[in-house]
C-alpha positions in Angstrom: 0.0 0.0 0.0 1.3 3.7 -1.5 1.0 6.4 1.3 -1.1 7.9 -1.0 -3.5 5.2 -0.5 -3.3 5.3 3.1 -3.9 9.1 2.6 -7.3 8.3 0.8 -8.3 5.8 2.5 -8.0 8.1 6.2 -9.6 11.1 4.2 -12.8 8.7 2.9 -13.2 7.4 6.9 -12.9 11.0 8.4 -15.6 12.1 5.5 -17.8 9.4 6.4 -17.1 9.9 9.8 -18.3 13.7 9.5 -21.5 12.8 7.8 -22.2 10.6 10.9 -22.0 13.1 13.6 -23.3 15.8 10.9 -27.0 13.4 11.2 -26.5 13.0 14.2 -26.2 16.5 15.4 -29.0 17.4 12.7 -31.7 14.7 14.3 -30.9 16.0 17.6 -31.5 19.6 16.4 -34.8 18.6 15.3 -36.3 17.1 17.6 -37.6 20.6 19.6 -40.2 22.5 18.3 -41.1 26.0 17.8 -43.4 27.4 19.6 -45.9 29.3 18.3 -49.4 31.6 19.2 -52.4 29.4 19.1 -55.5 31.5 18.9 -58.4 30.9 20.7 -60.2 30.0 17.8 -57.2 27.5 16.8 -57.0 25.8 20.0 -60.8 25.5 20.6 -60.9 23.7 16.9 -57.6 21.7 18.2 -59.5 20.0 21.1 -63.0 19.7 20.1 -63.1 17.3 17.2 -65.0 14.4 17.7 -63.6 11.1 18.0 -60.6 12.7 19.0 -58.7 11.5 22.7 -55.9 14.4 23.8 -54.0 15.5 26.6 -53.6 19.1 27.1 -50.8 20.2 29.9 -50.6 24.0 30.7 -47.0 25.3 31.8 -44.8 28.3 32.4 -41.2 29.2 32.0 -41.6 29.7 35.8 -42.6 26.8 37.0 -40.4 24.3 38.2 -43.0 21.3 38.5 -43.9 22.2 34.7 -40.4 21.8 33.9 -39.5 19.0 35.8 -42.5 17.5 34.6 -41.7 17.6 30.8 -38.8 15.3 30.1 -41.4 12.6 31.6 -44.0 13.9 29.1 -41.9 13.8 26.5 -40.8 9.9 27.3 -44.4 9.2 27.7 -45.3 10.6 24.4 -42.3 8.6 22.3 -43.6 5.6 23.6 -47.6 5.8 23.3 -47.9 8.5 20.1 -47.9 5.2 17.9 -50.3 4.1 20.0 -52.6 7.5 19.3 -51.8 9.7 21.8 -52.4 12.9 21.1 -50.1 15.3 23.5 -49.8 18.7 23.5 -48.2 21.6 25.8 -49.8 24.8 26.2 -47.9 28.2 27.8 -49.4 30.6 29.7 -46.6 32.8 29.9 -46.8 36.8 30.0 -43.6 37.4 28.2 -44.9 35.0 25.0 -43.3 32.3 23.0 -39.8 33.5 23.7 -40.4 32.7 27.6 -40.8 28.9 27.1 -38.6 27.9 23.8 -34.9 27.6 25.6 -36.6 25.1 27.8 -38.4 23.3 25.1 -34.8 23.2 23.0 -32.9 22.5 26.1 -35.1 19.3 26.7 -35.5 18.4 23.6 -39.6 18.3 23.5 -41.1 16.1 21.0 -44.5 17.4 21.3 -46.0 20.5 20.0 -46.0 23.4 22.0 -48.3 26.6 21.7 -48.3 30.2 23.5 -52.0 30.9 24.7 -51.0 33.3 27.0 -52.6 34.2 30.5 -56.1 34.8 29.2 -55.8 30.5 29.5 -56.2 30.7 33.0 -59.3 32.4 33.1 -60.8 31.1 29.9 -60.5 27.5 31.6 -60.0 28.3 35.0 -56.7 27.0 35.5 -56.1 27.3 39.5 -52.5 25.1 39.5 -50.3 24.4 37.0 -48.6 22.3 35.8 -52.1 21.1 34.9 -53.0 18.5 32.4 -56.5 17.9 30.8 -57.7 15.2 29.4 -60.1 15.6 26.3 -62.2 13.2 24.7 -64.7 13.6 21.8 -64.3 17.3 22.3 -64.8 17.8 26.1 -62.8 18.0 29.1 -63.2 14.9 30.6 -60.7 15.6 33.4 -58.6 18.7 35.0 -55.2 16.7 36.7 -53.6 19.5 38.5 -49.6 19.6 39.7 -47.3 17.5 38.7 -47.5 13.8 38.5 -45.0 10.8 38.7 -44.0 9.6 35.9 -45.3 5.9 37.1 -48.7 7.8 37.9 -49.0 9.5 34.3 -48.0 6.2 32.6 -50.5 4.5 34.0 -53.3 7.3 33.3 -52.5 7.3 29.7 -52.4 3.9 29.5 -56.0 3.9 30.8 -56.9 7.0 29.0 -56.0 5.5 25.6 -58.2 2.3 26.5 -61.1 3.6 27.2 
């Protein structure tokens, strides 16, 4: 072997090896969202459609249980969305979307998230947060305020989805 074979060969390997870490640096990009307004409109047409199961959680940039609740959320979501769970995060932040997205980047969220913005709280007289409903066939089936175990919420889902 020519050392200018050996040269090609270590430049093809450190090219291929580049493309690797390129994807995988690419997929882990990707996999938070952006988060955008959701009018009032938007979101009432979101969670009222008929034959239609989802879980709604309301958070804030300020909230530790909201934060330390979303990582679990986000595990719970990768394993049942297959299975038609229909998950998505709602902020009721004053400052906007801008409040919320580090944190949704920084972990990584999966699930969509939307700014609704404080008139949430009185609109659906939301009195703890985190809080999570559960909506089926259009109406709020259940209000599951603070933040849950992840054994807790895995089990709920797991029954939610059955029903």
């Amino acid at each position: 072997m020519t050392l200018m074979d050996l040269i090609r060969r270590t430049l093809i390997s450190l090219a291929i090896l580049l493309v690797i870490i390129f994807f995988i640096i690419h997929t882990d990009a990707r996999a938070a969202v952006t988060i955008e307004k959701i009018s009032e409109s938007a979101f009432d047409e979101l969670i009222h459609t008929r034959n239609h199961k989802m879980v709604v959680t309301f958070m804030a940039a300020w909230c530790g249980p909201c934060i330390d609740e979303l990582p679990v959320l986000n595990k719970l979501y990768q394993k049942y969305k297959a299975q038609g769970l229909n998950l998505i995060g709602i902020s009721i932040d004053l400052e906007g979307p801008r409040a919320m997205q580090p944190i949704v980047d920084k972990l990584k969220v999966g699930f969509p998230v939307y700014w609704y913005g404080e008139s949430a709280v009185q609109k659906f007289s939301i009195y703890a947060i985190p809080m999570i409903f559960w909506v089926k066939d259009g109406r709020i089936v259940e209000k599951l305020p603070g933040r849950r175990s992840g054994k807790e919420l895995d089990k709920k889902i797991r029954k939610f989805l059955a029903e």
